[in-house]
C-alpha positions as CSV (number, residue, x, y, z in Angstrom):
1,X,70.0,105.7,87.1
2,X,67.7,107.1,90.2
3,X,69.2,110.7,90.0
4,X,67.6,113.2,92.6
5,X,69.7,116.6,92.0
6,X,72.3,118.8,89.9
7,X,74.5,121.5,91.1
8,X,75.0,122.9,87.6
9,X,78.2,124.4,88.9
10,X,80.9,123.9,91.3
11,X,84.5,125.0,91.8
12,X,85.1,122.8,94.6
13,X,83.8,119.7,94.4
14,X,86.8,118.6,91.9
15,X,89.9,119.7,93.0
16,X,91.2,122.2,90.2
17,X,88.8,121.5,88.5
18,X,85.4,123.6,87.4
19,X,82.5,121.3,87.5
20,X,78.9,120.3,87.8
21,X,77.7,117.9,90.6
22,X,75.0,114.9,89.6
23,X,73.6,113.7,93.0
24,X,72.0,109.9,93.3
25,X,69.3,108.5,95.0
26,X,70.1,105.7,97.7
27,X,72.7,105.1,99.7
28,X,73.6,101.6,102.0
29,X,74.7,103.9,104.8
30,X,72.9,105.7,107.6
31,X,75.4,108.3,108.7
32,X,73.8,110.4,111.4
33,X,75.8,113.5,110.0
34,X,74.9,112.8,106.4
35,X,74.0,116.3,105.1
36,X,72.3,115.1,101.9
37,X,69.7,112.8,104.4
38,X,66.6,113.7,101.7
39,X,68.0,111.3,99.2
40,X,69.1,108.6,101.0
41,X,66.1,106.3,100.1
42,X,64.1,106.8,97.1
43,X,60.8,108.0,97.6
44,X,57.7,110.5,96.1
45,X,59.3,113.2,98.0
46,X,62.6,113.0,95.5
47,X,63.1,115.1,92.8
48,X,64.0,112.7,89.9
49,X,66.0,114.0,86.7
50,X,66.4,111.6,83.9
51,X,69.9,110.7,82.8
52,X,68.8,111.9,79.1
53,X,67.8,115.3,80.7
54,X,72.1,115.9,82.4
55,X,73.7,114.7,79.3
56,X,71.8,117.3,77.3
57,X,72.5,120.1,79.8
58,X,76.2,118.5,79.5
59,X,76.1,119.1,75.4
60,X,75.4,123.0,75.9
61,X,78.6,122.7,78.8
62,X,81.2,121.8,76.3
63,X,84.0,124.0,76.5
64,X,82.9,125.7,79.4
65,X,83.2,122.9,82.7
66,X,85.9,120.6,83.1
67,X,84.5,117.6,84.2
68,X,81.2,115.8,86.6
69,X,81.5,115.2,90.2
70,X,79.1,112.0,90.9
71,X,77.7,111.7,94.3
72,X,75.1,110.9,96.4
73,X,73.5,108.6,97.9
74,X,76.0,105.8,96.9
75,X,76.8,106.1,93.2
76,X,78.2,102.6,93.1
77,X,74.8,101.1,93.9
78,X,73.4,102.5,91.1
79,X,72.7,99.7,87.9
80,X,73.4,102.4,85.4
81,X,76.5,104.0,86.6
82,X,78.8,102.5,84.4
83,X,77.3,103.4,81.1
84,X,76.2,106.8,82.3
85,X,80.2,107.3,83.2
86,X,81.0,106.3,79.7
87,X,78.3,108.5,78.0
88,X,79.7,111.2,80.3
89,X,83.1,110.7,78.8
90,X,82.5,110.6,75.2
91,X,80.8,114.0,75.7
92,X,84.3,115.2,76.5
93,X,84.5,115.6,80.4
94,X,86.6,114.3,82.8
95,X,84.9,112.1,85.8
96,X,84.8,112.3,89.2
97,X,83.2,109.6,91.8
98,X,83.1,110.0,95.2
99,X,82.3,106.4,97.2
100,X,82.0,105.3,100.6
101,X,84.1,102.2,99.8
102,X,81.4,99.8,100.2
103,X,81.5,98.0,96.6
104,X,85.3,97.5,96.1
105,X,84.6,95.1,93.1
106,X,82.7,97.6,91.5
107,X,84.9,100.6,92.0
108,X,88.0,98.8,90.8
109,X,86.2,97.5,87.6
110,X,85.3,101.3,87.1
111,X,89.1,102.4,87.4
112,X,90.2,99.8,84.9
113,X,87.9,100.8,82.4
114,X,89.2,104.2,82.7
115,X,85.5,105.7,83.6
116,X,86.8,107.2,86.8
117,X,89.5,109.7,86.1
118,X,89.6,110.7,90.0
119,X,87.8,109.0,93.1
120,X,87.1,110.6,96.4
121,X,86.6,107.8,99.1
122,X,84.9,108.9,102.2
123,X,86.8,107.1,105.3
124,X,84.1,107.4,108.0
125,X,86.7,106.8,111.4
126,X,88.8,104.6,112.9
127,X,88.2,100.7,112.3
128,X,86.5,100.2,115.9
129,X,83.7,103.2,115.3
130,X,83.0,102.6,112.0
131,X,79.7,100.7,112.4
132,X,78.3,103.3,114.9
133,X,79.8,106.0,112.8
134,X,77.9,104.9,109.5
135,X,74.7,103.8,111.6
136,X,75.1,99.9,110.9
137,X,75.9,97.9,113.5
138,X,77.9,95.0,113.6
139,X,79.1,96.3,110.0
140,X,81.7,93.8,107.6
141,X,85.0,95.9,107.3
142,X,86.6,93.9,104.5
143,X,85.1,95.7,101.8
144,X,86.4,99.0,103.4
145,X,89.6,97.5,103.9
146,X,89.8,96.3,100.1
147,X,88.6,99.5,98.6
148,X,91.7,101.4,101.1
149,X,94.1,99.2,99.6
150,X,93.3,99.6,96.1
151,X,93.4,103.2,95.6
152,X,97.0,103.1,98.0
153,X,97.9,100.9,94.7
154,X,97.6,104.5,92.8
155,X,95.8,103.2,90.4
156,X,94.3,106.2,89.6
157,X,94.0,109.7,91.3
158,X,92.1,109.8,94.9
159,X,91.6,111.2,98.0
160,X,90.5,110.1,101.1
161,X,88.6,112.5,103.6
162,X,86.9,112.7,106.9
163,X,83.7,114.8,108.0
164,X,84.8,114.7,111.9
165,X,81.9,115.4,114.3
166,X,82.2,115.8,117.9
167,X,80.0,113.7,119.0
168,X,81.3,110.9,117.0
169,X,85.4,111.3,116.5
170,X,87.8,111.9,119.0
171,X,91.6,112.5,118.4
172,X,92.4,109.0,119.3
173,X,89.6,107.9,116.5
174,X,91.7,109.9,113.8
175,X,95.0,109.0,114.4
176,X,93.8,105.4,114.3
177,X,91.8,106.3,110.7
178,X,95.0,107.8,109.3
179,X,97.0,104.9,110.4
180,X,94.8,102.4,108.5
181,X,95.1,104.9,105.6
182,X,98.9,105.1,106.2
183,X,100.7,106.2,102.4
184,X,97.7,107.8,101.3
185,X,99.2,111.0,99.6
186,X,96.1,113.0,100.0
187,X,93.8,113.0,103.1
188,X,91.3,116.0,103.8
189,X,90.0,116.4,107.1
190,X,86.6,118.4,107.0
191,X,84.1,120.2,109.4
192,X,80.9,118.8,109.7
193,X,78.1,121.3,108.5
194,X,74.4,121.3,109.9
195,X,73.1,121.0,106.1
196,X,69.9,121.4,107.5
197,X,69.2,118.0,105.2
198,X,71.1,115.6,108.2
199,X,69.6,112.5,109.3
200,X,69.8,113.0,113.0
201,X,69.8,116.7,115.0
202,X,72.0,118.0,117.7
203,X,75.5,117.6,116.1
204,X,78.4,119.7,116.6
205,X,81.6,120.4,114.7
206,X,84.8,121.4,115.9
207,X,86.6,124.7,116.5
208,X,88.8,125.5,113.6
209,X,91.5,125.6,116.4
210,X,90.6,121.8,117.4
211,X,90.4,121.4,113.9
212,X,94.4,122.3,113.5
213,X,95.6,120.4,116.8
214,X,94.1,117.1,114.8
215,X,95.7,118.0,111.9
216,X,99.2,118.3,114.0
217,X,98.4,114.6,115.4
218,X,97.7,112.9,112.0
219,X,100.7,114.5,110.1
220,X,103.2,112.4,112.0
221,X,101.3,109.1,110.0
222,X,99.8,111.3,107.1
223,X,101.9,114.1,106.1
224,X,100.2,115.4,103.6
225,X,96.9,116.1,105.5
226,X,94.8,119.2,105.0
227,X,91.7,120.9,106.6
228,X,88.7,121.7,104.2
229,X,85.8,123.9,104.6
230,X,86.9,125.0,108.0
């Protein structure tokens, strides 16, 4: 496990939920907007905290957190995961794991050995601006497509959720995302921050009041949609 952060507490990274965040190293995207840029690739620059080091600070957090958020990076391309998940577990928490999609086979083994109690799949835009949207162009959609249908199966708990950025989604873009996401019973639509970590300057989010008219042109396909962090 290459793990390059903890937020030792959250009360919004698991919905209902009080938690702590464990951030990975690496990810197989190269979103421009990524606000967590510094630990995309593993480097000397990385802080790097052993996996023996979060399950002891998890032992004195019995009783007082709910569950881990896992993030990154790409948690799914991490060799460890699985039996970190499962350590995680027997200590008592629930788990959450928040995915780009990318490793379908990987995520539904997860679910079936009940090591995921919720996921949170970031669904980067509509199927024709995905490549340019994650930085990886011409980019292989079928994994996307498989990991979408599996969590519709409601196998387990999920969410899907969009960072929309001006210069990269227009409404058009999100009404097509939330049409290949059709069913989904919870969809988030969220405001792209300047982290001050991204992996590309000059981008711009949306006024909360553009924010809202998206909203009201997704909920004919998705209900259920919400804003977050606007």
């Amino acid at each position: 496990m290459l793990i390059g952060g903890i937020q030792k507490l959250s009360l919004l990274d698991y919905p209902e939920k009080m938690c702590c965040t464990i951030f990975t190293i690496g990810c197989d995207y190269r979103c421009p907007f990524c606000h967590n840029s510094s630990i995309l690739a593993n480097g000397p620059e990385n802080n790097h905290i052993s996996k023996e080091e979060i399950l002891e600070f998890l032992k004195t957090r019995k009783g007082l957190l709910d569950g881990v958020c896992i993030t990154g990076g790409e948690p799914l391309l991490q060799s460890g995961l699985e039996e970190f998940m499962r350590e995680i577990k027997d200590l008592g928490f629930l788990v959450k794991l928040d995915t780009n999609g990318s490793y379908p086979d990987r995520l539904k083994t997860i679910v079936k050995d009940h090591l995921a109690d919720y996921v949170a799949m970031d669904v980067k835009n509509s199927p024709k601006q995905y490549g340019r949207t994650v930085g990886i162009e011409p980019l292989d959609l079928t994994p996307i497509q498989e990991s979408i249908r599996f969590l519709l199966s409601d196998v387990v708990p999920y969410e899907f959720r969009t960072t929309v950025v001006r210069e990269f989604h227009t409404a058009g873009d999100l009404v097509e995302l939330a049409k290949w996401i059709h069913g989904a019973e919870h969809y988030y639509l969220q405001s792209f921050k300047d982290s001050g970590d991204v992996l590309e300057d000059g981008l711009h989010s949306y006024s909360e009041e553009e924010m809202q008219e998206f909203l009201e042109k997704i909920q004919p396909v998705i209900p259920s949609v919400e804003l977050r962090g606007v």
